[in-house]
C-alpha positions as a printed Julia matrix, in Angstrom:
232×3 Matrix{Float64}:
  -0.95   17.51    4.95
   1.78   14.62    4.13
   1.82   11.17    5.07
   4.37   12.32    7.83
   2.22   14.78    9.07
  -1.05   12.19    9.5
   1.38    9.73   11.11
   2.9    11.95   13.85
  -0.53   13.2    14.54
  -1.94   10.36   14.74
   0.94    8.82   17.02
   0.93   11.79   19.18
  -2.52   11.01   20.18
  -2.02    7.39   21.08
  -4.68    6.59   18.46
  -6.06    3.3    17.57
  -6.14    4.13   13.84
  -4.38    4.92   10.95
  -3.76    6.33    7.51
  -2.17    3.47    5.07
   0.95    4.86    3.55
   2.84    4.75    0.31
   6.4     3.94   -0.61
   7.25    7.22   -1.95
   8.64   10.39   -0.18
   7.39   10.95    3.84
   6.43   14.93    2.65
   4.3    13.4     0.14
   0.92   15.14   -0.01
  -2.11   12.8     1.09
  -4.87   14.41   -0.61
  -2.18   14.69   -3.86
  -2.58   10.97   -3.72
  -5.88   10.72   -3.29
  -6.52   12.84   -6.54
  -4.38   10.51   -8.65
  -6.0     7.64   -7.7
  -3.14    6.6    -5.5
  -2.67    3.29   -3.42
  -1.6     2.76    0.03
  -0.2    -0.52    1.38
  -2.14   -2.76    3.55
  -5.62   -2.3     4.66
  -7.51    0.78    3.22
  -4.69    1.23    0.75
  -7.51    2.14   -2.1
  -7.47    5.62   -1.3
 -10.17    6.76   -3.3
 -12.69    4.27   -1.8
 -11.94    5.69    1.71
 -12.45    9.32    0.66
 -15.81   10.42    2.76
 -15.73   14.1     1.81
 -13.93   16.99   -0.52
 -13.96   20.52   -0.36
 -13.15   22.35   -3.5
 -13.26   25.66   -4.96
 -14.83   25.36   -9.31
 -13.15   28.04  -11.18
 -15.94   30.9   -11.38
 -15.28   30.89   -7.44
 -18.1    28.61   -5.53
 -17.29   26.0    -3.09
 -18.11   22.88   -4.29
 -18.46   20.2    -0.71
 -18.91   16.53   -2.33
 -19.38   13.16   -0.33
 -18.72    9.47   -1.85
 -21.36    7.16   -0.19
 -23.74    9.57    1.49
 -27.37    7.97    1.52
 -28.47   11.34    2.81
 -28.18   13.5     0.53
 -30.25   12.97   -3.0
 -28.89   13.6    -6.13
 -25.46   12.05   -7.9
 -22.0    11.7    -6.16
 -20.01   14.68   -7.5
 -16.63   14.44   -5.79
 -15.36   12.27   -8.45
 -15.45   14.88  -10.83
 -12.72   16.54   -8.92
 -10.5    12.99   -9.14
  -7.99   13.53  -11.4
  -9.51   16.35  -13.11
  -9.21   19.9   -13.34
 -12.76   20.85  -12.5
 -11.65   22.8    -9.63
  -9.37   23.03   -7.01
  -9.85   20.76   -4.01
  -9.12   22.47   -0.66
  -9.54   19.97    2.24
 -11.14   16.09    2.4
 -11.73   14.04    4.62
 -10.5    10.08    4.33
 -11.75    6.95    6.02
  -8.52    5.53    8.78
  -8.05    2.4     9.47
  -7.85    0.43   13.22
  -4.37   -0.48   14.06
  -4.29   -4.71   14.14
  -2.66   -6.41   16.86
  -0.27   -7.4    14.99
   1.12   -7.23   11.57
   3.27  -10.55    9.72
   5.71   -9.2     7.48
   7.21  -11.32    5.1
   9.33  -11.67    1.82
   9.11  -14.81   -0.7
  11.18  -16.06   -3.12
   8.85  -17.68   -5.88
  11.53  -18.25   -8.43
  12.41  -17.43  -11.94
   9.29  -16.18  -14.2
   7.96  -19.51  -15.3
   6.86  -19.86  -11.26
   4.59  -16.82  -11.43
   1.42  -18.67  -13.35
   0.4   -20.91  -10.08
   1.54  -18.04   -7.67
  -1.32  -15.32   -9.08
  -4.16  -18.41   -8.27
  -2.72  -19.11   -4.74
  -2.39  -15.32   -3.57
  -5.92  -14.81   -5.52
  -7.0   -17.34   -3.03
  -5.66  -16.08   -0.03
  -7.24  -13.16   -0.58
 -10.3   -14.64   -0.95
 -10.57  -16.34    2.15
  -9.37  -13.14    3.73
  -6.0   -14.19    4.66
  -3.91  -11.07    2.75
  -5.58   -8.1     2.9
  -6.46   -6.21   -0.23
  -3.17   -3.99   -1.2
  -1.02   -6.33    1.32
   1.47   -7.82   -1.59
   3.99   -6.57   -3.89
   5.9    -8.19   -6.64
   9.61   -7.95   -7.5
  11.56   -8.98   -9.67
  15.28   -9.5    -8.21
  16.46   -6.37   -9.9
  14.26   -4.12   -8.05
  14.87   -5.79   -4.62
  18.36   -5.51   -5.43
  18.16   -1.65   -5.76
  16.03   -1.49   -2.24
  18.31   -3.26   -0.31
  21.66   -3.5    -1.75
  22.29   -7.1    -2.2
  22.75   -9.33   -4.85
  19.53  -10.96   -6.25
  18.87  -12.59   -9.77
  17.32  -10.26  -11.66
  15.56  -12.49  -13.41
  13.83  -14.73  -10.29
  10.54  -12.79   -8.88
   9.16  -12.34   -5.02
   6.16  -11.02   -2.99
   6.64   -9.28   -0.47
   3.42   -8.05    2.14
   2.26   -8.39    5.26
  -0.6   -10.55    7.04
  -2.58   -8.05    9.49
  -3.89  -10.38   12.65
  -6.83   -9.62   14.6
  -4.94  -11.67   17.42
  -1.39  -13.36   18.47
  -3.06  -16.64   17.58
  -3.93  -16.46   14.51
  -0.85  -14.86   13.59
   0.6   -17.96   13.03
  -2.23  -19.92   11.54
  -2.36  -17.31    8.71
   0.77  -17.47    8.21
   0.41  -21.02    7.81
  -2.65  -21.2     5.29
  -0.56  -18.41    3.23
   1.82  -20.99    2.49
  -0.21  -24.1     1.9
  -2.08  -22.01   -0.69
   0.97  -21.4    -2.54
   1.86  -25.41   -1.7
  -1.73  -26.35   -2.99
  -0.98  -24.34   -6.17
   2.04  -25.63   -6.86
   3.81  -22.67   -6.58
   7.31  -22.75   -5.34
   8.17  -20.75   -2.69
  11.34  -20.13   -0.1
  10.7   -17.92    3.14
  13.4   -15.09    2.94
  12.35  -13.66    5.82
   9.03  -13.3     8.51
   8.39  -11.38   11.02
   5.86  -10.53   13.95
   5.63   -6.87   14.06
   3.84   -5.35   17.09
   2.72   -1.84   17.13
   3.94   -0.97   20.37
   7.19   -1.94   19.16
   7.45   -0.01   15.99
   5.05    0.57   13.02
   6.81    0.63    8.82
   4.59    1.18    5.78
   2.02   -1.64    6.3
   0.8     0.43    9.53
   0.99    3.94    8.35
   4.8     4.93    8.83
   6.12    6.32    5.48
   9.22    4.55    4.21
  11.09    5.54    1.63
  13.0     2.6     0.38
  11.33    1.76   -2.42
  12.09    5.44   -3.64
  15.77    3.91   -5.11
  13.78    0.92   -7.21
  13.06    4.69   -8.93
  16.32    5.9    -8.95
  17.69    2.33  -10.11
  15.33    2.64  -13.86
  17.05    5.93  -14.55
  19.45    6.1   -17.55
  22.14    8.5   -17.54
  22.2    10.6   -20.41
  24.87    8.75  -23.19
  27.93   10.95  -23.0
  28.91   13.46  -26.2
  30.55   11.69  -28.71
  34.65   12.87  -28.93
C-alpha cells in the first residue's frame, strides 16, 4: 500500500489519525520504507519504532508472524531480522498511526551562513527536549537545496530549518512558537522568520500530517550531473 493509498483511506473515513509521510514519491510503498529503516516527518516519523507486527514468508516456505514490543509472547523479538534483510519476504505489517493535532505551525528559518549552525544544533536540541519540536519535526537546508524546491534564488551557502510545531490546542500554538524562538535567542543563534503558518486540518493537511508531497523530490533531481558530452 503507498503513502497515497493510507492517506485517502484514512481521509475517507474521517479518521482522527494518521500515517507520517515522506518527501519522496506519493506511490511510494509504506512497508518498502519501513524495511529500509525509513523516516517520516513529524510525529511517529521513526517508522521502525511504530511497526507492531510483520507477516513474512522465510524462503523454505513458512510464515514467519513477528511483533516489536509484545510482552505476551516469550521468547526474542524476531521481526527485525526481516529489517533490511533478506531473510524472507515480508507480506503484510501492521504500523502504529498517529492522532491528528489540532493544529500544526509550519515554519521556515533562515539561520545564516555555516558559521551560525554551532549554537543552532544546542537550541533545537533544547526544544526538543522540553517537547516543543517533535522528534522528526525539522529539516536542514542549505540555500542550494531550497533553491531547487522552490525555485527562487537563495545563497547557497547560508543554511535553514524548516518543520513544524504540532499543538495540542489554538493556545499554545502561539506560545510554542514563541519558546522555539527564544531558544534559538538564548543560544545565540541567529535567526530570521521566512515564513509561519497555522495549519488546521480541516483546512488542508501537507507532509507534517500525512499528505505525501513531492517537492523535495527536485532537491534529487537538482544533485544530478549530466553525463560530460563526447569530446569532438
Amino acid at each position: 500500500m503507498s503513502f497515497h493509498d493510507v492517506h485517502e483511506f484514512l481521509r475517507a473515513r474521517q479518521s482522527r489519525f494518521f500515517a507520517p509521510a515522506i518527501g519522496g514519491p506519493a506511490d511510494a510503498s509504506l512497508i518498502g520504507n519501513l524495511l529500509q529503516r525509513g523516516e517520516g516527518c513529524g510525529p511517529g516519523g521513526d517508522r521502525l519504532a511504530g511497526l507492531i507486527e510483520l507477516e513474512a514468508v522465510t524462503p523454505s516456505g513458512e510464515v514467519v508472524t513477528a511483533g516489536r514490543g509484545r510482552t505476551d509472547r516469550p521468547g526474542p523479538d524476531l521481526a527485525g531480522l526481516f529489517i533490511q534483510s533478506r531473510a524472507g519476504i515480508v507480506t503484510r505489517a501492521s504500523v502504529a498511526l498517529m492522532p491528528l493535532p489540532v493544529g500544526v505551525v509550519e515554519f521556515v528559518l533562515h539561520l545564516g551562513d555555516g558559521a551560525s549552525l554551532a549554537p543552532a544544533f544546542p537550541a533545537l536540541r533544547e526544544a526538543h527536549l522540553r517537547n516543543i519540536l517533535e522528534p522528526g519535526a525539522i529539516s536542514l537546508w542549505n540555500g542550494a537545496k531550497l533553491a531547487a524546491k522552490h525555485g527562487e534564488g537563495y545563497d547557497p551557502d547560508h543554511w535553514f530549518v524548516s518543520g513544524a510545531i504540532h499543538v495540542a490546542s489554538y493556545a499554545r500554538a502561539e506560545a510554542d512558537w514563541a519558546d522555539l524562538l527564544a531558544c534559538l535567542q538564548t543560544a545565540g543563534a541567529p535567526s530570521t522568520v521566512v515564513s509561519v503558518r497555522l495549519r488546521h486540518p480541516r483546512d488542508g493537511f501537507g507532509a507534517f500530517l500525512g499528505e505525501p508531497e513531492e517537492g523535495a523530490m527536485a532537491t534529487v533531481r537538482s544533485g544530478l550531473r549530466e553525463p560530460d558530452a563526447p569530446n569532438g
